[in-house]
Legacy VTK file of the C-alpha trace (Angstrom):
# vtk DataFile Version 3.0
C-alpha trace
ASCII
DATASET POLYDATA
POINTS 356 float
-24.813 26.352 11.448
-23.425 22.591 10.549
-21.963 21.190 13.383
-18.412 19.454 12.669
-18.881 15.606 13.019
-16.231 13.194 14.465
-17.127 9.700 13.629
-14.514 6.465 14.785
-15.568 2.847 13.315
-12.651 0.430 14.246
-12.566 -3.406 13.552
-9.578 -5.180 15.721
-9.891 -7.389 13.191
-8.556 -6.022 10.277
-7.486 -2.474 11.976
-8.972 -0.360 9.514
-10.334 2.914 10.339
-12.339 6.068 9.226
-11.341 9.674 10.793
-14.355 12.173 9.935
-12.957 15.691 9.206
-14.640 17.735 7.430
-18.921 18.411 7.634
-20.602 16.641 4.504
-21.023 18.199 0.741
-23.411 17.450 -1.455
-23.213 13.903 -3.352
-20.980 13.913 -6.655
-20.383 11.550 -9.523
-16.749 11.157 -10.511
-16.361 10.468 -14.130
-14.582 7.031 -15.946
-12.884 6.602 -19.110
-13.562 3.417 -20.871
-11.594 0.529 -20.185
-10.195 -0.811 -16.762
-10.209 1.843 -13.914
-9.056 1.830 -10.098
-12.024 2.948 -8.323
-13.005 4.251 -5.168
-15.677 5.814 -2.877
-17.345 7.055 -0.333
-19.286 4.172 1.707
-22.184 3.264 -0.239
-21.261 4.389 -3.307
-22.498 2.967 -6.868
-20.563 2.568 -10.070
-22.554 3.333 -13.034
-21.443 1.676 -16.576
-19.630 -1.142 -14.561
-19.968 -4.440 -16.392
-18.921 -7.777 -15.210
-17.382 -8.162 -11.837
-15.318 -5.537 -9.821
-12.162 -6.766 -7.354
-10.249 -5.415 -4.388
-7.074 -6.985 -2.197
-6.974 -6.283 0.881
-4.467 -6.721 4.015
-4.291 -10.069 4.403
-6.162 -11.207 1.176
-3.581 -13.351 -1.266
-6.767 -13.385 -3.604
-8.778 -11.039 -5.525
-11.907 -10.590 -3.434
-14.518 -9.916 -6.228
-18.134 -8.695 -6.262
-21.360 -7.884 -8.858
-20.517 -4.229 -10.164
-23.091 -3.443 -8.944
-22.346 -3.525 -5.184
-22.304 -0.802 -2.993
-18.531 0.288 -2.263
-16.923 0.075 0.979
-15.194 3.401 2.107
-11.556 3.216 1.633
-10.992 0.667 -0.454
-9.576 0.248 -4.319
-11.376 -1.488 -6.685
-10.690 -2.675 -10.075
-13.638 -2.381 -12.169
-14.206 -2.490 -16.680
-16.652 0.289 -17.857
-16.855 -0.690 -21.451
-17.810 2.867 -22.439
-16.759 4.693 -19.801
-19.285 5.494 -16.400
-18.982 7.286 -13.441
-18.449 6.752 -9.392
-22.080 8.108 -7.216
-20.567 8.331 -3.947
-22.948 9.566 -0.859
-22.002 13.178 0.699
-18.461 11.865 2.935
-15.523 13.772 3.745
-14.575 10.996 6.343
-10.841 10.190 5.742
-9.451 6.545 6.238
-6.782 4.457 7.519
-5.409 0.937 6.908
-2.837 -1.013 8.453
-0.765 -3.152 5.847
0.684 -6.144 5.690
4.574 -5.724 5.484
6.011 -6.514 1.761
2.522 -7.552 0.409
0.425 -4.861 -1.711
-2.990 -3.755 -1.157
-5.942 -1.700 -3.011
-6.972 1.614 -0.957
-9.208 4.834 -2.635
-10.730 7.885 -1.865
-13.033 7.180 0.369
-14.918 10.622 -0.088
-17.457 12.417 -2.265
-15.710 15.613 -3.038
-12.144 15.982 -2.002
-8.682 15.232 -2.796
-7.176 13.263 -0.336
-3.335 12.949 0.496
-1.485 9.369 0.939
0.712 9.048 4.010
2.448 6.173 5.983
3.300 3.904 2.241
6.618 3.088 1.408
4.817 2.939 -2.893
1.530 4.344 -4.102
0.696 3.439 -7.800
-2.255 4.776 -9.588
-3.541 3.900 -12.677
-5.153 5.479 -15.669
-6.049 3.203 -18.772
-3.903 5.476 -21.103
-0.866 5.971 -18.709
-0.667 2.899 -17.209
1.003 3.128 -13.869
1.906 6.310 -11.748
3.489 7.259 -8.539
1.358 9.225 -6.857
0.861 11.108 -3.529
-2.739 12.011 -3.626
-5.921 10.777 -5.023
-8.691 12.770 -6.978
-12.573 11.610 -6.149
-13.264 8.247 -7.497
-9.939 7.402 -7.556
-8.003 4.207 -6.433
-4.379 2.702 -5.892
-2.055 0.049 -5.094
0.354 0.682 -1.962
2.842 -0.988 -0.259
4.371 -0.398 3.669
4.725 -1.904 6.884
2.413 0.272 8.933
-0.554 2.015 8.971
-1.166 4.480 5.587
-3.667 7.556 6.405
-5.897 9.071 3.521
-6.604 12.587 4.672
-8.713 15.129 2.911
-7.557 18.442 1.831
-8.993 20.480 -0.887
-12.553 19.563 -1.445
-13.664 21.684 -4.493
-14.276 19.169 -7.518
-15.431 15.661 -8.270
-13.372 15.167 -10.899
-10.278 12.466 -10.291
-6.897 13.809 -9.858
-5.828 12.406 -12.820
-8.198 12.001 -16.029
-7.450 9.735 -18.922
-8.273 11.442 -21.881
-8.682 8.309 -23.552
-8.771 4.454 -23.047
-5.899 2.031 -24.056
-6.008 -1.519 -24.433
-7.831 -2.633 -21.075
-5.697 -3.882 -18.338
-7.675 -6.669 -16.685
-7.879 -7.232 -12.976
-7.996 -10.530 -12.530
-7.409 -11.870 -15.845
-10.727 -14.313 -16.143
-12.372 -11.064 -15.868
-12.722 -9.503 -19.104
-12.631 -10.318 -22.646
-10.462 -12.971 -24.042
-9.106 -16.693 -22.468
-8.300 -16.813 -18.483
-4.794 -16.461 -18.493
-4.750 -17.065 -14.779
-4.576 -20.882 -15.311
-1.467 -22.394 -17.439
-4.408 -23.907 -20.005
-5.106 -20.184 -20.406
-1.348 -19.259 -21.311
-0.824 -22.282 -23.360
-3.832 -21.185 -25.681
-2.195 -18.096 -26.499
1.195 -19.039 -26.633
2.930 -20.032 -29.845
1.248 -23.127 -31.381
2.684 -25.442 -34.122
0.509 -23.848 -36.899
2.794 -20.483 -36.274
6.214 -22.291 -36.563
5.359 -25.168 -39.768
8.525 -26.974 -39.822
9.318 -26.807 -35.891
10.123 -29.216 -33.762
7.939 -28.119 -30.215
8.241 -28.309 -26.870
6.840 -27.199 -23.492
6.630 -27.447 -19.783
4.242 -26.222 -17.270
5.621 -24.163 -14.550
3.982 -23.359 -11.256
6.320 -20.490 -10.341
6.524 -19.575 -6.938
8.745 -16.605 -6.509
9.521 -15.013 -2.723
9.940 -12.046 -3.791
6.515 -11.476 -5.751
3.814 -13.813 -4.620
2.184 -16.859 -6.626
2.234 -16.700 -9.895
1.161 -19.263 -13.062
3.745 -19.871 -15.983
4.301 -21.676 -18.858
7.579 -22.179 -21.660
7.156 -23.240 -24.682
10.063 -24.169 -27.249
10.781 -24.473 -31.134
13.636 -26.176 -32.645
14.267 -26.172 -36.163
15.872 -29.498 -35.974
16.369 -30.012 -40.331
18.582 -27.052 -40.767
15.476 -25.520 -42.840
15.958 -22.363 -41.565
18.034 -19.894 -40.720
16.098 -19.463 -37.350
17.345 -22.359 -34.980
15.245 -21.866 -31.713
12.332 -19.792 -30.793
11.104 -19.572 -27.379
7.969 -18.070 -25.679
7.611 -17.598 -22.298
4.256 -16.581 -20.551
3.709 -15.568 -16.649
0.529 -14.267 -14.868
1.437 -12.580 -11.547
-1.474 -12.218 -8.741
-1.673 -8.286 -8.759
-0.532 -5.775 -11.302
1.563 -4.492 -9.671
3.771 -7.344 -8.790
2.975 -7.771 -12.985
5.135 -4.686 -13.881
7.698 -6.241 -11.671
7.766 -8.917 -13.342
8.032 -6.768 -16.886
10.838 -5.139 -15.740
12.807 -8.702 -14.577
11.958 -10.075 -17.771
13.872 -6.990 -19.177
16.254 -7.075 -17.699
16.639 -11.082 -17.830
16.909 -9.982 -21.511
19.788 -8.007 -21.000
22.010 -10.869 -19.559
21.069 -14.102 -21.150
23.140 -17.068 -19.977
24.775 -18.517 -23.372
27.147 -21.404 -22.280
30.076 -21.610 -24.208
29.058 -18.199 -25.983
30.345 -14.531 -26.074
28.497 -11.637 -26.066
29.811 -9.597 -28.303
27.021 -6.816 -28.582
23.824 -6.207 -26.933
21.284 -3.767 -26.198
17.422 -2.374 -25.778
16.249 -1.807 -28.950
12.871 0.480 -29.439
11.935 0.200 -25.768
7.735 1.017 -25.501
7.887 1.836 -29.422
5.974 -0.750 -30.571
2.589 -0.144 -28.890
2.435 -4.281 -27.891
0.208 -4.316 -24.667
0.623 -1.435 -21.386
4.789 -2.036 -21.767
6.808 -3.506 -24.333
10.305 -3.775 -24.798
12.710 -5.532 -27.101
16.550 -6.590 -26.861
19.342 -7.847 -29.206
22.896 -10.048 -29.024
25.007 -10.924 -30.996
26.680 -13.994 -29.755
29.868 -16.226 -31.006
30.577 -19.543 -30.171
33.710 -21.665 -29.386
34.115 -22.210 -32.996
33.908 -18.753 -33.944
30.220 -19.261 -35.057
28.193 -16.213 -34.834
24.623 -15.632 -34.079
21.398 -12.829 -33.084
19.805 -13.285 -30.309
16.493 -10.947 -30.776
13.600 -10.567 -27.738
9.953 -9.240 -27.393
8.680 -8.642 -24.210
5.222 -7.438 -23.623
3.120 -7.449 -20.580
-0.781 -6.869 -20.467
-2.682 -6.560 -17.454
-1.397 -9.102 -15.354
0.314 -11.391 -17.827
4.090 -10.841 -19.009
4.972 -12.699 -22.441
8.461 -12.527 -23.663
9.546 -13.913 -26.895
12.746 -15.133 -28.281
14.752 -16.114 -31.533
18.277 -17.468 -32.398
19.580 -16.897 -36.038
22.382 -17.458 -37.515
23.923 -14.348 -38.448
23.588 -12.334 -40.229
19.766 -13.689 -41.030
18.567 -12.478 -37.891
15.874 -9.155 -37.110
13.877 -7.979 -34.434
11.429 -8.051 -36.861
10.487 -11.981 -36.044
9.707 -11.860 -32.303
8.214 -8.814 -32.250
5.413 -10.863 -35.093
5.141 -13.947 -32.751
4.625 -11.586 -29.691
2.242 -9.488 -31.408
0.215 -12.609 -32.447
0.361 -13.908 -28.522
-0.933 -10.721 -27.660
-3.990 -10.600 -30.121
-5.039 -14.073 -28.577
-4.941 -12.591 -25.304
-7.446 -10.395 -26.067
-9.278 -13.091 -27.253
-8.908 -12.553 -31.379
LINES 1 357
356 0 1 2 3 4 5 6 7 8 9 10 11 12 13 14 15 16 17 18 19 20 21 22 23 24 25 26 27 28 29 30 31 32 33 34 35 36 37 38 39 40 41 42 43 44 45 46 47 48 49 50 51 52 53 54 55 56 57 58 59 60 61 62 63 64 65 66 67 68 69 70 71 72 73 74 75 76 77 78 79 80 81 82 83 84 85 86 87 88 89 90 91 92 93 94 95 96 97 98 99 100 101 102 103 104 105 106 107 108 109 110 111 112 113 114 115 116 117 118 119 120 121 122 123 124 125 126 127 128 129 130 131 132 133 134 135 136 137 138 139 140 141 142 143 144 145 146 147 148 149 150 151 152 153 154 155 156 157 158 159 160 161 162 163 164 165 166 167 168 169 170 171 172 173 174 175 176 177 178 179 180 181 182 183 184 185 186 187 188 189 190 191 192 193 194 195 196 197 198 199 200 201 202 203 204 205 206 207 208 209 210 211 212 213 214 215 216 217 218 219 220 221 222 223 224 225 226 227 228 229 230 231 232 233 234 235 236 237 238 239 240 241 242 243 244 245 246 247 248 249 250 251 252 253 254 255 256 257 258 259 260 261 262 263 264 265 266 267 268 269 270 271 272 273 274 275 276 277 278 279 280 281 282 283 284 285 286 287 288 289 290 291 292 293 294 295 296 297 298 299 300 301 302 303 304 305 306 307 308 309 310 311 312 313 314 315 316 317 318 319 320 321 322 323 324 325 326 327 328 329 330 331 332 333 334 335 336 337 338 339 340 341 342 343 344 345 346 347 348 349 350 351 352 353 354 355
């Protein structure tokens, strides 16, 4: 007869903790889709497949901490990790559960720290999962292998419960276009840095007859942690075309999730453009995810009259991938004007970010 096993590590330091609760099960390998995945594992366990580097945030952390893929895992934490044909998670035999204590308003990576069981999510104010072809989920458990972002201002428990599979709570059936951790860490230009985002942003061989313009922002925003920018303008200063200002505008925010954030301000940013001396006569989302640009996408439209009765469409693209938000945006006089123009100058900033 097994005995049941009570095991207590604690470090003052960072006030983590593992809670044993269950006698061990046989070691099991948790199966990846291709593409980026939030991992997890027991202590110990291997990632097979893994290419490159993996990454984890911790309490505390306001970087990435990032290691060879193959390093051994450390029980309770999330990792971001690219399997560039899919792979699997070897954990050793664990039903040990885990507990963290956050820092409050700042996200952090957590997983299943276990070989075989589900385990619940208690104590976080957020929990987002992540599957390469759904993007991000809310979630309230995680499957074997399996890791998240969460948010709180105390301690968050993962406790085991059923313990009957290896496979993850939620299975991809396929991969989408991968959704880098840090950005340097996959395929394509390291849009961490503003050189990064100014090599895929709009250049003067897209716009011939443009007059151009930038600035480099370092954006610091309370709300949502460091993050890189850059703006870039076009002015059609000749009157030879109907198209009188294009802008792109490029952000990379520290963690993903603080990314989709980000998405959704650009949005709705979109939604209530500031137009001196302008009326907005109509506006709204247009298409909103239709267009298959990135993990999100969404596109807006205005049409705006001046003090002189001039009118004009206002059209814009906004796409995020990974960790990097790009939003696109025209001015036409009307009624020359379509969608149709920033959603081509944000699809070709999002082909250079994946390095075409």
């Amino acid at each position: 007869m097994k005995r049941r096993i009570l095991l207590l590590a604690v470090s003052a330091a960072t006030g983590l903790a593992l809670l044993g609760f269950y006698p061990a099960a046989p070691a099991r390998a948790a199966t990846l889709p291709a593409g980026w995945n939030l991992v997890a594992g027991a202590d110990g366990a291997t990632l097979n497949g893994a290419s490159g580097l993996i990454y984890s945030l911790q309490p505390g952390d306001t970087t990435y901490q990032s290691f060879p893929a193959g390093s051994p895992l450390k029980a309770g934490w999330g990792y971001w990790a690219f399997f560039a044909g899919g792979g699997s998670v070897s954990s050793p035999s664990s039903r040990n559960g885990y507990s963290v204590t956050l820092t409050p308003g700042a996200w952090a990576m957590v997983g299943n720290p276990t070989s075989d069981c589900i385990v619940s999510v208690s104590g976080a104010d957020s929990v987002l999962a992540y599957t390469p072809s759904g993007g991000y989920v809310e979630a309230t458990s995680l499957g074997v292998g399996q890791g998240a972002w969460v948010m709180g201002a105390g301690n968050v428990t993962l406790t085991p419960g059923a313990c009957v599979t290896a496979t993850p709570a939620a299975t991809p059936a396929a991969a989408a276009a991968p959704t880098p951790a840090p950005a340097s860490a996959s395929s394509g230009p390291d849009l961490t840095t503003i050189t990064g985002l100014q090599s895929v942003a709009l250049q003067q061989s897209d716009l011939p007859g443009y007059t151009s313009g930038n600035s480099q922002l370092n954006l610091r925003l309370s709300l949502r942690g460091g993050s890189v920018g850059y703006v870039g303008y076009w002015i059609d200063q000749n009157d030879r075309s109907p198209r009188l200002l294009v802008v792109d505008v490029l952000q990379t925010y520290p963690t993903p999730a603080l990314a989709h954030q980000g998405f959704m301000a650009a949005a709705a940013d979109a939604l209530n453009p500031d137009y001196s001396g302008t009326t907005l006569t109509a506006g709204n989302v247009v298409n909103e995810g239709a267009r298959g640009l990135g993990d999100e996408d969404a596109a807006s439209y205005y049409l705006l009259t001046n003090s002189h009765g001039v009118q004009f469409d206002s059209y814009t693209e906004i796409l995020r991938r990974g960790l990097t938000v790009a939003q696109v945006s025209t001015l036409d006089f009307t009624p020359t004007g379509s969608l149709l123009n920033p959603i081509a100058y944000a699809g070709i900033i999002y082909n250079r970010m994946q390095g075409r």
